[in-house]
C-alpha positions as CSV (number, residue, x, y, z in Angstrom):
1,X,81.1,141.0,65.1
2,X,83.3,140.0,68.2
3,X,86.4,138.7,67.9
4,X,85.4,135.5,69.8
5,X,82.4,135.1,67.3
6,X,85.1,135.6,64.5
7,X,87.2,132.9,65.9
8,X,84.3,130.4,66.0
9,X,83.2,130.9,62.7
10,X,87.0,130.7,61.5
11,X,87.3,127.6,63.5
12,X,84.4,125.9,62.0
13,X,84.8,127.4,58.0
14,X,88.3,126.2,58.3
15,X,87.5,122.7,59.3
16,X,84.1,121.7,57.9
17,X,84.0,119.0,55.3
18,X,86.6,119.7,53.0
19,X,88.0,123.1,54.2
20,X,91.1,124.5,52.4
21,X,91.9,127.1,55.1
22,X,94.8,126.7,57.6
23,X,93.5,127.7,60.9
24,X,97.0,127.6,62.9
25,X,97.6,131.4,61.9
26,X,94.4,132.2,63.0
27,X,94.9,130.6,66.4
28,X,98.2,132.1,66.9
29,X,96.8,135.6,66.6
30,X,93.8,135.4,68.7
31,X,95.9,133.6,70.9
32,X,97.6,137.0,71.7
33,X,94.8,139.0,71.6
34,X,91.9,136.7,73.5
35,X,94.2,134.9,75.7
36,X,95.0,130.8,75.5
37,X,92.1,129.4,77.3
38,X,89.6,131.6,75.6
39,X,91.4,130.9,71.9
40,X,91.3,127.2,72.6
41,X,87.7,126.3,73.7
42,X,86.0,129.3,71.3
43,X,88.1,127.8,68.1
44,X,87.7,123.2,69.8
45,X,83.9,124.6,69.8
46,X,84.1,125.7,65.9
47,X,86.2,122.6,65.5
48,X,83.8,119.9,67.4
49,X,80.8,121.9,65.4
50,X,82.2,121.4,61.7
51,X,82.6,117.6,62.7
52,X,79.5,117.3,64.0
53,X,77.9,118.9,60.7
54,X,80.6,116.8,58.5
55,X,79.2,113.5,60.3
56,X,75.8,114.2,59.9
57,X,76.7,115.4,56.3
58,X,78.8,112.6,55.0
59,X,77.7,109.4,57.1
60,X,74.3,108.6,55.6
61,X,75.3,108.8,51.9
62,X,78.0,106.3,52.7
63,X,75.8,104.3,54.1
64,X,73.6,104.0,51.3
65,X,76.7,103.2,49.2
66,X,78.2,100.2,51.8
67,X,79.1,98.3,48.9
68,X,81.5,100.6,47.2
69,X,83.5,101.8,49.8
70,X,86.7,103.1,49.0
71,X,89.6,101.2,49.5
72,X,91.5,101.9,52.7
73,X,95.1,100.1,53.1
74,X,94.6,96.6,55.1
75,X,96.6,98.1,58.3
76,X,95.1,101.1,58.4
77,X,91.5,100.0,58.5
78,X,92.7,97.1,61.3
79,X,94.5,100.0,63.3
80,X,91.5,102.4,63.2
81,X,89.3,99.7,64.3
82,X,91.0,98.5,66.9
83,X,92.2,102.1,68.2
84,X,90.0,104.7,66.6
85,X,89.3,107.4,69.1
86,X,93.2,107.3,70.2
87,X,93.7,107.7,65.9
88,X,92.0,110.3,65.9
89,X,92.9,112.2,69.0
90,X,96.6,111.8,67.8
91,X,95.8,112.8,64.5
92,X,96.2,116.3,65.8
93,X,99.8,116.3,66.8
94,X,100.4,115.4,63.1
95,X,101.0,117.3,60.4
96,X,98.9,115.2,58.0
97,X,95.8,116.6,57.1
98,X,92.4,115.1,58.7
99,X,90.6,114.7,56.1
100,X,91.8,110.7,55.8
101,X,91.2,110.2,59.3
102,X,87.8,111.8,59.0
103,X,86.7,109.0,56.1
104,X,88.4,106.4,58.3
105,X,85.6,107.4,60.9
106,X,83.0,108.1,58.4
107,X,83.5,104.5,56.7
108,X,83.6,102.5,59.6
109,X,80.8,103.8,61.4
110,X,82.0,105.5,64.0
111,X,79.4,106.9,66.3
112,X,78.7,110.6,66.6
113,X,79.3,111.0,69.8
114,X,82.7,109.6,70.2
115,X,83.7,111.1,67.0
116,X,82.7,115.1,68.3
117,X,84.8,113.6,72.0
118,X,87.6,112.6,69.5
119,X,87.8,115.7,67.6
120,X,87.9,117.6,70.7
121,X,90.4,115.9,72.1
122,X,92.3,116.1,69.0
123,X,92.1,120.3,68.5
124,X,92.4,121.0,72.3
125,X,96.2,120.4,72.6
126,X,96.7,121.8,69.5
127,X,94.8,125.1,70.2
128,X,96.2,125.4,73.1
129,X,99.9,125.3,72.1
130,X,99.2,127.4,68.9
131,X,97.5,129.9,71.1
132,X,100.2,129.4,73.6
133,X,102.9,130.6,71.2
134,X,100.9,133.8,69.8
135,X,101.0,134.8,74.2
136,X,104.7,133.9,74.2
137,X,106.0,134.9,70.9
138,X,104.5,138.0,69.9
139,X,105.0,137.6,65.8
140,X,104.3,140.7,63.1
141,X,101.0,140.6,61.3
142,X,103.2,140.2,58.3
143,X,104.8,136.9,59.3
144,X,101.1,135.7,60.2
145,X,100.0,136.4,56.6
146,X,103.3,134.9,55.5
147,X,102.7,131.8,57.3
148,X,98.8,131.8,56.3
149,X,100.1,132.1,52.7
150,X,102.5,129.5,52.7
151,X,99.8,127.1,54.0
152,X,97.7,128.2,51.7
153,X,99.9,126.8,48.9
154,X,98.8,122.9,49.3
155,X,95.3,123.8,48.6
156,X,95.8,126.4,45.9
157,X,98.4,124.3,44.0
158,X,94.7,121.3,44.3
159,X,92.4,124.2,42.8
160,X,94.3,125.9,40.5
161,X,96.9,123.2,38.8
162,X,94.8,119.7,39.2
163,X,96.7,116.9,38.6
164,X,96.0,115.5,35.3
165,X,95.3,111.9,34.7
166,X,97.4,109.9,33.1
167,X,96.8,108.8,29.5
């Protein structure tokens, strides 16, 4: 495979529904080796691909379950009404994960088509920089793993120590 193919199929495995793997690593090393404009749009067009399939995915079985929706705090669900696509834009300049923003716009109804503009316009930036730095800061494979690793830890610690319940 081609690295550019690579980086697409990264960019959507590490983003579709409930993905565990951090893709800024990723990003920072093609950055040096594809260039930033190429890194960006080949991993926004992995991105903007998982949320299409997430949407199609997770929408119509929450539909059919209107009535239980989960609870969402008061001033979130007011804020992501009023603003959503700006939410979700500047979700990616956070370090929160998306996942909660993704169930904001998969609870509320939030159109396909505005949700694949605001998950484009939420990766773009973010590529870009990330890409940016692997051009400008040249780092050792080994401090890539490193980092991929110690992302790695959030997810791991879910899967292989689950909270227990309490009693």
């Amino acid at each position: 495979m081609t690295q550019p193919v690579l980086l697409f199929s990264y960019a959507f495995l590490s983003n579709v529904a409930l993905a565990v793997l951090p893709h800024e690593p990723t990003v920072i090393w093609y950055g040096a080796r594809l260039g930033v404009w190429p890194t960006t749009l080949i991993a926004a067009a992995g991105t903007v691909l998982a949320g299409l399939v997430d949407h199609r995915l997770f929408v119509p079985p929450i539909e059919r379950v209107k009535a239980r929706r989960p609870a969402v705090p008061a001033f979130a669900d007011r804020a992501f009404r009023r603003w959503p696509f700006l939410i979700l834009a500047l979700s990616g300049l956070t370090p929160l994960p998306f996942f909660p923003f993704k169930m904001l716009a998969f609870t509320t109804g939030y159109p396909l088509g505005r949700y694949a503009g605001a998950v484009a316009a939420r990766c773009l930036p973010r590529y870009a920089l990330l890409a940016w730095l692997g051009t400008a800061v040249r780092l050792p494979a080994w401090v890539l793993i490193g980092l991929f690793a110690l992302l790695m830890i959030p997810s791991l610690r879910l899967v292989l120590w689950p909270t227990r319940a309490a009693t």
